[in-house]
MARLODREN-609319 format. One line per field, with one value per residue: z negated, x negated, y of N, C-alpha, C in turn; residue in three letters. Coordinates in nm, 3 decimals. Layout:
residues N
n_pz: Z,... .
n_px: X,... .
n_py: Y,... .
ca_pz: Z,... .
ca_px: X,... .
ca_py: Y,... .
c_pz: Z,... .
c_px: X,... .
c_py: Y,... .
rest: ALA,... .
end
This chain:
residues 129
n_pz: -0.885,-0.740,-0.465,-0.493,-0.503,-0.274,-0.179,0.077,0.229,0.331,0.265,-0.014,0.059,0.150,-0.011,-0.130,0.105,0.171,0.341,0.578,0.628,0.856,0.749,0.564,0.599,0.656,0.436,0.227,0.195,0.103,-0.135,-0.228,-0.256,-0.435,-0.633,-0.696,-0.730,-0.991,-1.139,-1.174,-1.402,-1.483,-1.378,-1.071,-0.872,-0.572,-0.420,-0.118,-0.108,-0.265,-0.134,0.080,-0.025,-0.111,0.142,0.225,0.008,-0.250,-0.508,-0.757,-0.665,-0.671,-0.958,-1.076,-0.943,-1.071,-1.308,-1.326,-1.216,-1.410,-1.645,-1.633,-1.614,-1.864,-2.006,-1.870,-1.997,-2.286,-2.307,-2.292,-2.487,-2.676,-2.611,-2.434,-2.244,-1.960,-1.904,-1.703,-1.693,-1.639,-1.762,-1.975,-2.066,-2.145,-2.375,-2.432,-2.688,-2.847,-3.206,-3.450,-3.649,-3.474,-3.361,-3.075,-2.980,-2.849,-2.783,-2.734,-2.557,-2.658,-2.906,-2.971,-3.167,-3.223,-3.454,-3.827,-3.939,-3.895,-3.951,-3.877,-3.703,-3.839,-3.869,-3.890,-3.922,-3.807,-3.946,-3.859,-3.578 .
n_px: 3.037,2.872,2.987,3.220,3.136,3.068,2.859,2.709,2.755,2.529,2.363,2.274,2.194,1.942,1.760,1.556,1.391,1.429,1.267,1.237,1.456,1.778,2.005,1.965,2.014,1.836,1.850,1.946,1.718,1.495,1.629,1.581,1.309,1.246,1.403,1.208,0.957,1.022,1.019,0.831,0.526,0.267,0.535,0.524,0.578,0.500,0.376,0.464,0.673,0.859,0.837,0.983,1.215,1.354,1.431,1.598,1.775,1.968,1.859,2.056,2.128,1.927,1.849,2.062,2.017,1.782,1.810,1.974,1.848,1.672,1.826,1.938,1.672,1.608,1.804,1.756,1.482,1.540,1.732,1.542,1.408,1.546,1.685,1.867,2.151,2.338,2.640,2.923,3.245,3.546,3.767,3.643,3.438,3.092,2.837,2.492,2.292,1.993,1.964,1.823,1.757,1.621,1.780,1.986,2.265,2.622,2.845,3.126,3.151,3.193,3.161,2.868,2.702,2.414,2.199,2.146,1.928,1.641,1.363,1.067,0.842,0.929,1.015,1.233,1.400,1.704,1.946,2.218,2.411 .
n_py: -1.231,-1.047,-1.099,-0.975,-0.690,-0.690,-0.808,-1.000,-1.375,-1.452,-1.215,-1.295,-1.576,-1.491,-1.328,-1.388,-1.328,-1.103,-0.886,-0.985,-0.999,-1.011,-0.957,-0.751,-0.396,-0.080,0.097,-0.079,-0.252,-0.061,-0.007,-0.285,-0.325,-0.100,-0.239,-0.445,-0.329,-0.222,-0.427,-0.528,-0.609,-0.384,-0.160,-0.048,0.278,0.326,0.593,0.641,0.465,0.639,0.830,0.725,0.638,0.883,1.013,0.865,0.865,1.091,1.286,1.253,0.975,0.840,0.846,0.693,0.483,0.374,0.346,0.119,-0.057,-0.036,-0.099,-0.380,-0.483,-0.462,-0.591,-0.866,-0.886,-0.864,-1.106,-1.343,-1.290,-1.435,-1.634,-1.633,-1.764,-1.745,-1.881,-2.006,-2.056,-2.227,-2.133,-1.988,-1.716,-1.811,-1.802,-1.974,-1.980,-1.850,-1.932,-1.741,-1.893,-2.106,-2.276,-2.402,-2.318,-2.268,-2.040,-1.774,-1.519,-1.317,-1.349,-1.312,-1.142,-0.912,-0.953,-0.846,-0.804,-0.924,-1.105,-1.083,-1.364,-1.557,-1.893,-2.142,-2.477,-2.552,-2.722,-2.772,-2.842 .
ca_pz: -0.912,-0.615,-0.388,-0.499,-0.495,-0.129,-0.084,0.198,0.207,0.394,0.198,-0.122,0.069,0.241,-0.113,-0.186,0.204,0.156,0.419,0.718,0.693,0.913,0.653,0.503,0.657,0.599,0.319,0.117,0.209,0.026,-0.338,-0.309,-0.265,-0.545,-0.756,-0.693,-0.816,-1.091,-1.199,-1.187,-1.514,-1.487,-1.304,-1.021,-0.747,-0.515,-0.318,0.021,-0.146,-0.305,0.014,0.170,-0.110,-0.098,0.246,0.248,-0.124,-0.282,-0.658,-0.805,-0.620,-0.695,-1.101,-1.061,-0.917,-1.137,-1.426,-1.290,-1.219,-1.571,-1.740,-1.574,-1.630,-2.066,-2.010,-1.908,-2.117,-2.417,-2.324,-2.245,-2.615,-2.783,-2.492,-2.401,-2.112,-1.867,-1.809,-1.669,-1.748,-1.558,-1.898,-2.060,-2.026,-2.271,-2.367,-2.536,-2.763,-2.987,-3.307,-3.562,-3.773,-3.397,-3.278,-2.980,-2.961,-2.747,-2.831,-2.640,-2.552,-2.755,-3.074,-3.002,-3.236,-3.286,-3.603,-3.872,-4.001,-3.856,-3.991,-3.749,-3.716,-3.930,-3.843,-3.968,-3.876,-3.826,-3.958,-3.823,-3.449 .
ca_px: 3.027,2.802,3.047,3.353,3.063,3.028,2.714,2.744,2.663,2.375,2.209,2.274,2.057,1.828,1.791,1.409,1.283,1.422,1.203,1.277,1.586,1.818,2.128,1.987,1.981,1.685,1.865,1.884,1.550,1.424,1.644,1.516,1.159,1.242,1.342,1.103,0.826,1.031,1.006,0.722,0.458,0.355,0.589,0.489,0.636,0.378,0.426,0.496,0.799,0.918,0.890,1.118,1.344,1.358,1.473,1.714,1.877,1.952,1.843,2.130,2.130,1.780,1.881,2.135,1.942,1.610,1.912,2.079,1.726,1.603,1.935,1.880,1.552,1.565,1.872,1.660,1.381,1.647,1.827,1.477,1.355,1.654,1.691,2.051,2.167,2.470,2.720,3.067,3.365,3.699,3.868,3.571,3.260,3.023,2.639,2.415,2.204,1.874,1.986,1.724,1.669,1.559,1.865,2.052,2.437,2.667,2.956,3.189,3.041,3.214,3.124,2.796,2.648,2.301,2.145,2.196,1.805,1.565,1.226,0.942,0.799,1.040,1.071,1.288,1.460,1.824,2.035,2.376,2.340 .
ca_py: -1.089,-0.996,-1.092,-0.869,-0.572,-0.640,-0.911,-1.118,-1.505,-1.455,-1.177,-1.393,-1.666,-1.439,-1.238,-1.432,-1.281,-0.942,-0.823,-1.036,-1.078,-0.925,-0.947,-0.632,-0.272,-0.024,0.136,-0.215,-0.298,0.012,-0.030,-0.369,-0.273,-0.030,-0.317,-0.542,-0.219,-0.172,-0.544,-0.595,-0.531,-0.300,-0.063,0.140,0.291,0.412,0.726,0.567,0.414,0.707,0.935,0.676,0.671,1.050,1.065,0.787,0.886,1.174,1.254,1.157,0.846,0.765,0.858,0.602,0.333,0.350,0.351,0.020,-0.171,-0.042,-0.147,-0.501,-0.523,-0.420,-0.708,-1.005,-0.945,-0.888,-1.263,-1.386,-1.286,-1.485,-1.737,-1.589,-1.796,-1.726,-2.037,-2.002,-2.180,-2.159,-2.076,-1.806,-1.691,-1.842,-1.785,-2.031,-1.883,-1.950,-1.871,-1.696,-2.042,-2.175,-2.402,-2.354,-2.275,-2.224,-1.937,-1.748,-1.401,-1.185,-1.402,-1.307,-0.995,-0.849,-0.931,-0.693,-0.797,-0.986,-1.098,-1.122,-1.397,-1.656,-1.990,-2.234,-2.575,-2.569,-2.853,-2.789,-2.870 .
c_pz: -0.790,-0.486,-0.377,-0.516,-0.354,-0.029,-0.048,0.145,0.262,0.311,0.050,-0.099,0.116,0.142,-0.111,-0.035,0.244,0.329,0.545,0.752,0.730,0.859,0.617,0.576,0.563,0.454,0.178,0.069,0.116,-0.105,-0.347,-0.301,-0.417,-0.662,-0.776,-0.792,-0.918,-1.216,-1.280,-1.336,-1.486,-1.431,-1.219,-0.890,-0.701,-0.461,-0.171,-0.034,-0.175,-0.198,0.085,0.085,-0.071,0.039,0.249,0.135,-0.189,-0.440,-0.772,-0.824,-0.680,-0.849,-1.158,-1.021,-0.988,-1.271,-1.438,-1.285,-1.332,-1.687,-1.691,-1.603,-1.802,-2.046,-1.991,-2.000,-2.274,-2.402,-2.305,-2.421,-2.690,-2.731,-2.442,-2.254,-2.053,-1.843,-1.812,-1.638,-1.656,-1.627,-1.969,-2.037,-2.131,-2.215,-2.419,-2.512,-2.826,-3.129,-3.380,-3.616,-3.627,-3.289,-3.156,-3.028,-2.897,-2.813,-2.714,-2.642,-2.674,-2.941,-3.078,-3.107,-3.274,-3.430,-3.702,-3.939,-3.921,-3.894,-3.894,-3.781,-3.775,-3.866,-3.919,-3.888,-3.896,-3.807,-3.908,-3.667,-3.372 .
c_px: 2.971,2.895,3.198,3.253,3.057,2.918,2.770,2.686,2.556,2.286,2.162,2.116,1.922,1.772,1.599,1.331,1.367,1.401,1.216,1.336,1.705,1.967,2.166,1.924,1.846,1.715,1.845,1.798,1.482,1.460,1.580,1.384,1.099,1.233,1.264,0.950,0.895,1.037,0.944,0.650,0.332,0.402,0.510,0.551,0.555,0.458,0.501,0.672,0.867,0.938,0.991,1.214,1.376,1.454,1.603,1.845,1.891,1.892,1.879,2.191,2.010,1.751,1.934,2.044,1.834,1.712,1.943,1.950,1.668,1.692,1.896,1.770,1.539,1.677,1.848,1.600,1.436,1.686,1.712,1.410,1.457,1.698,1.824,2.058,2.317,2.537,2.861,3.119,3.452,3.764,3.811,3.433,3.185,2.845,2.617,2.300,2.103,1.916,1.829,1.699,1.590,1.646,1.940,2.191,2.507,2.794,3.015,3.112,3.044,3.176,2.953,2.726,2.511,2.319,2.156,2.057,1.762,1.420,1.094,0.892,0.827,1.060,1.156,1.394,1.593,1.853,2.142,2.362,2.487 .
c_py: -1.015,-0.991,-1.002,-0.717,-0.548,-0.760,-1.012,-1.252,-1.475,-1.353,-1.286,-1.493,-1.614,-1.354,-1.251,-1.403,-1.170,-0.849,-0.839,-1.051,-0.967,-0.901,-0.829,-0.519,-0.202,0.017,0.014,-0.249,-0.187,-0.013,-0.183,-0.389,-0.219,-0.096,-0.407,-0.480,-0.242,-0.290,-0.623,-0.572,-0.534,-0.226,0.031,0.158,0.451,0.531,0.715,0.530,0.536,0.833,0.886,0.694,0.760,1.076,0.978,0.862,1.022,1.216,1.170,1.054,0.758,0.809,0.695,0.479,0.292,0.300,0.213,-0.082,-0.160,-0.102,-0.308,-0.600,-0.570,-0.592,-0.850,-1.021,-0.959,-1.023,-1.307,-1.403,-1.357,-1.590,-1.766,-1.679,-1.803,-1.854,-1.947,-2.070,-2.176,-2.154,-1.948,-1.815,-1.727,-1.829,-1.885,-1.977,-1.949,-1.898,-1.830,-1.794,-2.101,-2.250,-2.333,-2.417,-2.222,-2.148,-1.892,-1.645,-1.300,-1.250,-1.331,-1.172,-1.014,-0.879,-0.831,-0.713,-0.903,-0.998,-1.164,-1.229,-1.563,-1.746,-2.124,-2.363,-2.562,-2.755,-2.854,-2.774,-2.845 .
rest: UNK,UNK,UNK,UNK,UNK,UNK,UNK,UNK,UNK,UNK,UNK,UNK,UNK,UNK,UNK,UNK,UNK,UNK,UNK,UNK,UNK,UNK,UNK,UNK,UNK,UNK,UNK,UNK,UNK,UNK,UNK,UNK,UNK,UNK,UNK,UNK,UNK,UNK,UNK,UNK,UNK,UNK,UNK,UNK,UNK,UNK,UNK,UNK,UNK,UNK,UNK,UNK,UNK,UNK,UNK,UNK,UNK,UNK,UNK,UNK,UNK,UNK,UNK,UNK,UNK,UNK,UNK,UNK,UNK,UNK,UNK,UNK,UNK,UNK,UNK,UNK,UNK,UNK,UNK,UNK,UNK,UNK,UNK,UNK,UNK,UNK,UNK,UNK,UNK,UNK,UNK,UNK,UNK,UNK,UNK,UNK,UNK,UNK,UNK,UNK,UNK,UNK,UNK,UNK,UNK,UNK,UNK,UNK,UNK,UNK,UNK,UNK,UNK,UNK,UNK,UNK,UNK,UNK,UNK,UNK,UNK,UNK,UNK,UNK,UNK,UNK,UNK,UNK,UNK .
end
């Protein structure tokens, strides 16, 4: 996916030193500054940062990008609370999931659907494995 957006092999590997690495221009270096603040918990993005933003991006750029690292962000901790995990096939894209009784399962994506109730707290042993 990253790579039909544009990212090079090298930022890919150079992704975890950001800062030193000469893969990524100044502009890069700032959204990923940005998301790194916005990652974190809890959120802040000092002033220093946001003056650079400012000059590099325009509003509606820097709408867009707080949008795209906050969509991102609600999206881990959502697959992180249900223990959604990414595999890819060379036939379909499939998740495995924790189901609500506890068990893990693996589905295709689109099988998957939000609960239509959920009771906090509920544990129970799945038998069908």
């Amino acid at each position: 996916m990253g790579r039909k957006a544009g990212i090079t092999e090298a930022q890919l590997l150079d992704l975890a030193r950001f800062e030193d690495s000469l893969a990524f221009d100044a502009a890069e270096r700032l959204v990923l500054r940005l998301t790194v603040a916005l990652t974190k918990t809890p959120a802040n993005v000092d002033d220093q940062l946001f003056d650079a933003l400012r000059e590099q991006f325009s509003e509606p750029q820097l709408v867009e990008l707080a949008t795209a690292i906050a969509w991102e962000n609600y999206r881990a901790r959502f697959n992180r609370t249900f223990g959604i995990l990414a595999e890819v096939s060379r036939k379909a894209r499939f998740v495995r999931c924790r189901s609500l009784k506890g068990c893990w399962r693996t589905k295709a994506a689109a099988e998957i659907q939000p609960p239509a109730s959920m009771s906090p707290g509920t544990k129970q042993s799945c038998s069908a494995r």
